[in-house]
N, CA and C atoms as a LAMMPS dump frame, in Angstrom:
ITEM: TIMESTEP
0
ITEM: NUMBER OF ATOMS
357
ITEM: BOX BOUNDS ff ff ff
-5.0000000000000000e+02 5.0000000000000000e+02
-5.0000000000000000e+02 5.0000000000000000e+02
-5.0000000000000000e+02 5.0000000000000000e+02
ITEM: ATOMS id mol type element x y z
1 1 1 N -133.24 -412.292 277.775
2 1 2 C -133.211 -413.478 276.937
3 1 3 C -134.622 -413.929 276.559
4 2 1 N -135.649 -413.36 277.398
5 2 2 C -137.146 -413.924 277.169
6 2 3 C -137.57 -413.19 275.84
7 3 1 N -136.882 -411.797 275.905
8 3 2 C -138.045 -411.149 274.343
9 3 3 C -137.075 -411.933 273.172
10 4 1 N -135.59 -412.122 273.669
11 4 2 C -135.315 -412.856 272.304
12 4 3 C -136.041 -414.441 271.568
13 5 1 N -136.523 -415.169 272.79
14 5 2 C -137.161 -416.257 272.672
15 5 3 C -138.274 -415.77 271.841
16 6 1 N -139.324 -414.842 272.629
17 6 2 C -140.365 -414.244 271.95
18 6 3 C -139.66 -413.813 270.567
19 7 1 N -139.277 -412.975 270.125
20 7 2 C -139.107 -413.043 268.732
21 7 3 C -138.827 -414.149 267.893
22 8 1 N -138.138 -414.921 268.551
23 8 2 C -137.44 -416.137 267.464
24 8 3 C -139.059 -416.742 266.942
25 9 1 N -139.443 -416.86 268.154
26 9 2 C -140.792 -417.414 267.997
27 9 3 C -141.735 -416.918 266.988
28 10 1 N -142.005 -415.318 266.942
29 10 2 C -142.339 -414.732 265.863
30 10 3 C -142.162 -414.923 264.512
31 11 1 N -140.808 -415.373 264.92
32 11 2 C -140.044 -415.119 262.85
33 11 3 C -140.412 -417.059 262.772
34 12 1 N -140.927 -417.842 263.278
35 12 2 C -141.272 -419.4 263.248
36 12 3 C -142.189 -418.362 262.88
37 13 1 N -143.024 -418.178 263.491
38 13 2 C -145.017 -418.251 263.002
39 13 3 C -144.671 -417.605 261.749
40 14 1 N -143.992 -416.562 261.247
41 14 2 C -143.806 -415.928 260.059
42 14 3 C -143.624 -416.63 258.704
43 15 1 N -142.332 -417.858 259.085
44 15 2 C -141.826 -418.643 258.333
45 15 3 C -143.005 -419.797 257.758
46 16 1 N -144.076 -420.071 258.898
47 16 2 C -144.781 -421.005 258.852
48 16 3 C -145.876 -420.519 257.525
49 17 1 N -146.183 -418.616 258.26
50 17 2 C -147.435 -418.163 257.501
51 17 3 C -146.818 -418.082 255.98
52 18 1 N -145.603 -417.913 255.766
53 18 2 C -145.033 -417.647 254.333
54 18 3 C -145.209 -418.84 253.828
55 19 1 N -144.779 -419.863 254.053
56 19 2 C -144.923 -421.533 253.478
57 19 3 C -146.215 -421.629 253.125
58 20 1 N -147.707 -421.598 253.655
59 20 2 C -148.366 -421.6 254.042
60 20 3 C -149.191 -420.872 252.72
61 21 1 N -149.047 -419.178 252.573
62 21 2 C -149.364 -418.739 251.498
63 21 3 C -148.627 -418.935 250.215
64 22 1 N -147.424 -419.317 250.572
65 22 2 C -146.359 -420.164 249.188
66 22 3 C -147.409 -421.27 248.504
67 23 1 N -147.832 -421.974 249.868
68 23 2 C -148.65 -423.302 248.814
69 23 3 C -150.139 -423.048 248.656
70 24 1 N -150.727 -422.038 249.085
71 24 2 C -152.111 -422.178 249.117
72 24 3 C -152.834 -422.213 247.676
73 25 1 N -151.988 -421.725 246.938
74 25 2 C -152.868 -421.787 245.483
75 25 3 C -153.111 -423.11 245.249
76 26 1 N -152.788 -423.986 245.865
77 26 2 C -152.774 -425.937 245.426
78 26 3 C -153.345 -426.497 246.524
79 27 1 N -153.522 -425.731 248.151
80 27 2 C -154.024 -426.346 248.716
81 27 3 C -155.723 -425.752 248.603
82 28 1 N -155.746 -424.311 248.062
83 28 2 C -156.933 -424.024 248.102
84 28 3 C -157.504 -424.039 246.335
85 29 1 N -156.806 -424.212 245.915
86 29 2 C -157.456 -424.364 243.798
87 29 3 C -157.588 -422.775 243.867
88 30 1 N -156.492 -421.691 243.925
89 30 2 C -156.882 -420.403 243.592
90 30 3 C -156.8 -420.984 242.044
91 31 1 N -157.158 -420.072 241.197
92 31 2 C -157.09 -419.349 239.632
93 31 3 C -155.789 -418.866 239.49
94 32 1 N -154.928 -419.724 238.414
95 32 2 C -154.175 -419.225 237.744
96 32 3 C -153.618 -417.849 237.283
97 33 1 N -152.515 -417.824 237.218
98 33 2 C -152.583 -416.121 236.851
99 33 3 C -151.878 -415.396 238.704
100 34 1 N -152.426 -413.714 237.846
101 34 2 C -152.433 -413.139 239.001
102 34 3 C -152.137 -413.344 240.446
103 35 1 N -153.427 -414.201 240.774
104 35 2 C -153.674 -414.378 242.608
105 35 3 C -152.898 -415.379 242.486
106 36 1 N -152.327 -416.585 241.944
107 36 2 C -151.637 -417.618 242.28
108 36 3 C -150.228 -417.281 242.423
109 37 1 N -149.591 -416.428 241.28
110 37 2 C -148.22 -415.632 241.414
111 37 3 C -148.065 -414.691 242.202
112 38 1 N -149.375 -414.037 242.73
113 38 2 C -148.923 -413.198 244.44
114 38 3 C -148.674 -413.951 245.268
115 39 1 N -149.392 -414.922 245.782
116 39 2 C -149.483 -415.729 246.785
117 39 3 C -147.896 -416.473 246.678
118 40 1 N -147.666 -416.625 245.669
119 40 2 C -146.225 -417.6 245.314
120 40 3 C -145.135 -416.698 246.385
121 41 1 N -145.099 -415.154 245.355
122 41 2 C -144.059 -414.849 245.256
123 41 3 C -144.42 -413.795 247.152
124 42 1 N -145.396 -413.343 247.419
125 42 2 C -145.656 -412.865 248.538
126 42 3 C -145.082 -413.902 249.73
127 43 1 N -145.637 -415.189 249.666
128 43 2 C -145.401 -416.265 250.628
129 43 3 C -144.047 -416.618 250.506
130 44 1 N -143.463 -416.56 249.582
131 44 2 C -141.755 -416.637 249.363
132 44 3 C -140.65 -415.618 250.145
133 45 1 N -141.245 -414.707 249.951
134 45 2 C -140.557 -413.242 250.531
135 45 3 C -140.84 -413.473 251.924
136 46 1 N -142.07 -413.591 252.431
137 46 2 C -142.585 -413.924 253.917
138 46 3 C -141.458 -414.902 254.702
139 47 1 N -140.869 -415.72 253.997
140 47 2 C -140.828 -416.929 254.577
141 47 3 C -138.878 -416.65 254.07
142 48 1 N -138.207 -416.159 252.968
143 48 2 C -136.877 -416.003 253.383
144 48 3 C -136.552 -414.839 254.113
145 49 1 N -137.747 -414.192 254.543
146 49 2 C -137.247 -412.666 255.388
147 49 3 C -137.003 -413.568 256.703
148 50 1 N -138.243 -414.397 256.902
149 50 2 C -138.284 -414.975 258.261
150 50 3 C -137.11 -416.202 258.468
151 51 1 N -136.339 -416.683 257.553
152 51 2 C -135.421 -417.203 257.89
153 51 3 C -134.336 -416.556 257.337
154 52 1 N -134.222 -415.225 257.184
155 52 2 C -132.893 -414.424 257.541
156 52 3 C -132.873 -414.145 258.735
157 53 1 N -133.949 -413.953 259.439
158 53 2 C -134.295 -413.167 260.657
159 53 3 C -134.104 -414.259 261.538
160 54 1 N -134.156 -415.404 261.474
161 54 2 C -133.59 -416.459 262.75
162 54 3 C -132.462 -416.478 262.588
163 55 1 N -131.726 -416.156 261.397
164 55 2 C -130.134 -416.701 260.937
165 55 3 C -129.405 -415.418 261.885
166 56 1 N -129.895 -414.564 261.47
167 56 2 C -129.02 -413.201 262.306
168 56 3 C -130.04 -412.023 262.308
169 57 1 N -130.26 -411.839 263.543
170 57 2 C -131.406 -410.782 263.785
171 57 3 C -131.021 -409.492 263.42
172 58 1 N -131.824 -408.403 262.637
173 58 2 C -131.405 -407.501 262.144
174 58 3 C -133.177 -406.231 262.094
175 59 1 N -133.474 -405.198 262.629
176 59 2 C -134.125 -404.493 262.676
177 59 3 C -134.809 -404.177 261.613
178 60 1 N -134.346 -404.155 260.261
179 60 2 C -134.841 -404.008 259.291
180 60 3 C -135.837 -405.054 258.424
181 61 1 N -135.391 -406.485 258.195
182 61 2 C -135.83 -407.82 258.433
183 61 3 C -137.393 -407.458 259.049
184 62 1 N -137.893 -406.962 260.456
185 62 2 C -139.104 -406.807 260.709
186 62 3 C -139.626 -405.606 259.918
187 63 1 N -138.905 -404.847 259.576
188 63 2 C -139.853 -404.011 258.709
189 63 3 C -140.303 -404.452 257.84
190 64 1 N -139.505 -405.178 256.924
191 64 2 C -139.807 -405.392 255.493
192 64 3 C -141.152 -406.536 255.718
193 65 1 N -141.049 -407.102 256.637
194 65 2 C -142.069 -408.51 257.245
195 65 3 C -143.052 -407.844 257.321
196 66 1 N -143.412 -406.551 257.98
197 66 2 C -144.308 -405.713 258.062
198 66 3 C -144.632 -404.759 256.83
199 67 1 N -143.635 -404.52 255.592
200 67 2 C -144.439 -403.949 254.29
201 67 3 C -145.303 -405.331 253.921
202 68 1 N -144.62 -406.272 253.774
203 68 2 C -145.37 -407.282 252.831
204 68 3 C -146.338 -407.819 253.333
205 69 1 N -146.196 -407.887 254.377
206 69 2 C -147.484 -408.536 255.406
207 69 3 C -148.748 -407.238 254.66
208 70 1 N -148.519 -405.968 255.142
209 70 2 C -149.252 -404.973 254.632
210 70 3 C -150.07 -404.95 253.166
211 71 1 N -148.775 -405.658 252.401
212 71 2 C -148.895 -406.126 251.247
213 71 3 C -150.439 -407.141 250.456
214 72 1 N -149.757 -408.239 251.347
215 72 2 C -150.548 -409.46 251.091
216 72 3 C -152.042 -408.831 252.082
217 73 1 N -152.171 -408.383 252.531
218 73 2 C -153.342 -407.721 253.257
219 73 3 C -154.152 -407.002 252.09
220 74 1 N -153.406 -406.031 251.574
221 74 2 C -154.557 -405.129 250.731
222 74 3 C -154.387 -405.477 248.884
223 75 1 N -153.823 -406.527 248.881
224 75 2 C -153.51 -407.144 247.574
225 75 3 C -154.78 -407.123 246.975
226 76 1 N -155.637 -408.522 247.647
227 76 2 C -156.709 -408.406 247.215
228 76 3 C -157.743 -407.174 246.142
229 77 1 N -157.69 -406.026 246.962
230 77 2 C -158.222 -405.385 246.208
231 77 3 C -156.927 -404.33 245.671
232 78 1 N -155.888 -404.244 245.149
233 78 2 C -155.211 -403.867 244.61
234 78 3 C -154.812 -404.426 243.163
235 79 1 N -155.012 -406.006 243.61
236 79 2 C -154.984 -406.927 242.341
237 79 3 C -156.629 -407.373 241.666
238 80 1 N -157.338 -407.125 242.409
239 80 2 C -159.447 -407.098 241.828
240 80 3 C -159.585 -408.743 242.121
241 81 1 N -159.146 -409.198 243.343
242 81 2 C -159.741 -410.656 243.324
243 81 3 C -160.581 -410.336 244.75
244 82 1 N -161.396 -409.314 245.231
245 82 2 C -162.075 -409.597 246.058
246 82 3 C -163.279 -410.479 246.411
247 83 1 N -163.679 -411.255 247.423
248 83 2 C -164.71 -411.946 247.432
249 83 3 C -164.404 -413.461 246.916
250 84 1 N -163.155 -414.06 247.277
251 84 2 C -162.752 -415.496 246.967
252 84 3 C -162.036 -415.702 247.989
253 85 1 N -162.082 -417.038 247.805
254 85 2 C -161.115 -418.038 248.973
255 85 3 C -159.841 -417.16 249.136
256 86 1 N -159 -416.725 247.968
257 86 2 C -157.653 -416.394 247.601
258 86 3 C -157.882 -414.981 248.521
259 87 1 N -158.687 -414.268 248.618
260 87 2 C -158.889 -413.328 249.123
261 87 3 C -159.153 -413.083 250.682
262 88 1 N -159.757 -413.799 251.473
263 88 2 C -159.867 -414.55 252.798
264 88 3 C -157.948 -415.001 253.477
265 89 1 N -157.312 -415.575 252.849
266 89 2 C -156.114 -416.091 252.712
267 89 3 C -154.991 -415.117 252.841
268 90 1 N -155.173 -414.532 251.689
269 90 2 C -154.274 -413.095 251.802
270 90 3 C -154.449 -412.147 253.348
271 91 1 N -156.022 -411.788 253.3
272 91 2 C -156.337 -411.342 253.824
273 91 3 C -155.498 -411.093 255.691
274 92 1 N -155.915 -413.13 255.912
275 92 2 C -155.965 -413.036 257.168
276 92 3 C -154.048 -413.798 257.427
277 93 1 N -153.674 -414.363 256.217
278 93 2 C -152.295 -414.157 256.491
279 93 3 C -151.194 -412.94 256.199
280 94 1 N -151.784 -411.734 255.555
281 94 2 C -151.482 -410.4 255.68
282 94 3 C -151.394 -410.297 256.666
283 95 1 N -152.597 -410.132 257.381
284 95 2 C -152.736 -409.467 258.848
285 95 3 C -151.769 -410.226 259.846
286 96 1 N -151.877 -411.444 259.661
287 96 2 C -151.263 -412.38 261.583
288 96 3 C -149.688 -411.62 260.931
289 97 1 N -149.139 -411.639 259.689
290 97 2 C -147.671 -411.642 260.179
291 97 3 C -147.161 -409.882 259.531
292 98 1 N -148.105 -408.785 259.304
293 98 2 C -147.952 -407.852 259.605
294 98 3 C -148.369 -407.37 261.446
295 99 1 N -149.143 -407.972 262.438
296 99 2 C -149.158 -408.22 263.143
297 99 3 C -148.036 -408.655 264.215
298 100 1 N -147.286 -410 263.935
299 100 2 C -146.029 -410.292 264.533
300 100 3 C -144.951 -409.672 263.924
301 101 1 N -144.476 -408.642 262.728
302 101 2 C -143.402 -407.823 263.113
303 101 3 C -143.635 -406.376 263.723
304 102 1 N -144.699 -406.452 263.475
305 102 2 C -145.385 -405.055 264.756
306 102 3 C -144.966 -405.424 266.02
307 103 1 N -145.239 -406.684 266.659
308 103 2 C -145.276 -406.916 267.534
309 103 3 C -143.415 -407.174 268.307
310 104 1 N -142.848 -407.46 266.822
311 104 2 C -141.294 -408.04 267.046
312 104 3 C -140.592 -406.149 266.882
313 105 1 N -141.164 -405.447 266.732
314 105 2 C -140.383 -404.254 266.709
315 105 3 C -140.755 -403.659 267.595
316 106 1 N -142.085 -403.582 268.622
317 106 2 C -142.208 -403.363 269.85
318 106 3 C -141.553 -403.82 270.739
319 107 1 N -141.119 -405.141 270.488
320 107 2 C -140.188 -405.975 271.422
321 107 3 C -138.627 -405.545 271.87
322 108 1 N -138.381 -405.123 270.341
323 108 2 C -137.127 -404.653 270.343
324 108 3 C -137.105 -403.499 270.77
325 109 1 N -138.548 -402.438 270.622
326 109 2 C -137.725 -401.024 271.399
327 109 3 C -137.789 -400.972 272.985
328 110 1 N -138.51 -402.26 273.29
329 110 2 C -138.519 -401.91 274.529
330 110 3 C -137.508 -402.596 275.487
331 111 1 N -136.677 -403.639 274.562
332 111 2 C -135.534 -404.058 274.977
333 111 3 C -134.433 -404.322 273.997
334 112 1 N -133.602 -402.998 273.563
335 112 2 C -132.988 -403.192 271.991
336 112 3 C -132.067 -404.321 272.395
337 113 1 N -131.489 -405.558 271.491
338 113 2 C -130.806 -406.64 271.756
339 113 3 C -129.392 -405.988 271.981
340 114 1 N -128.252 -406.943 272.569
341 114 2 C -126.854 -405.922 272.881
342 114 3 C -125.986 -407.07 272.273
343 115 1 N -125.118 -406.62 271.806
344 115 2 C -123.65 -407.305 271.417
345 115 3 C -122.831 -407.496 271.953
346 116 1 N -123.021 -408.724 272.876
347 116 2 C -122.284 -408.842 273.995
348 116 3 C -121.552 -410.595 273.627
349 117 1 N -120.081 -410.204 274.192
350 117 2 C -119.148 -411.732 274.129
351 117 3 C -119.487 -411.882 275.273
352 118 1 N -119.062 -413.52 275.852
353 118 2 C -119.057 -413.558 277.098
354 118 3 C -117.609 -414.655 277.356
355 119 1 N -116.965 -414.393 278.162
356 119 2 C -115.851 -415.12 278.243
357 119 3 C -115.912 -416.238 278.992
């Protein structure tokens, strides 16, 4: 029951980091365009993967947390905004929540969850 706590916990910090890059174009004044509609639509995806993933846990859910995380990581220079705030942002909220579904799929192989009733 502890790694399930630990994960739930994961897919919170996930949900938080998606909100988080959802609003940063307004909390940080990115530039219009481009970096503001990654960040939108990246931090959007972040954040309903992570509340599918509290609703009903599902193995795949951390993968996809882990492409986009991957995503928002090498955006920056995939999209040419290196060397800005917007870029720092991506950067280091890429990393923490490609990071925690790394960390939530280690969890799971080392204790796969079971489907169990209890009467």
């Amino acid at each position: 029951m502890e790694n399930w706590n630990n994960a739930k916990m994961c897919d919170v910090a996930n949900l938080v980091l998606g909100a988080v890059l959802f609003f940063s174009p307004w909390m940080f004044g990115f530039d219009a365009g481009k970096i503001s509609e990654n960040a939108n639509i990246t931090g959007l995806v972040i954040a309903v993967i992570a509340i599918a993933a509290l609703a009903a846990f599902a193995v795949w859910e951390e993968w996809l947390n882990l492409i986009v995380g991957l995503w928002a990581l090498v955006s920056p220079w995939v999209l040419g905004f290196q060397g800005t705030t917007a870029m720092t942002v991506h950067v280091v909220i890429g990393l923490a929540v490609a990071l925690l579904a790394a960390i939530e799929l280690w969890i799971m192989s080392q204790n796969p969850p079971r489907l169990t009733t209890h009467s």
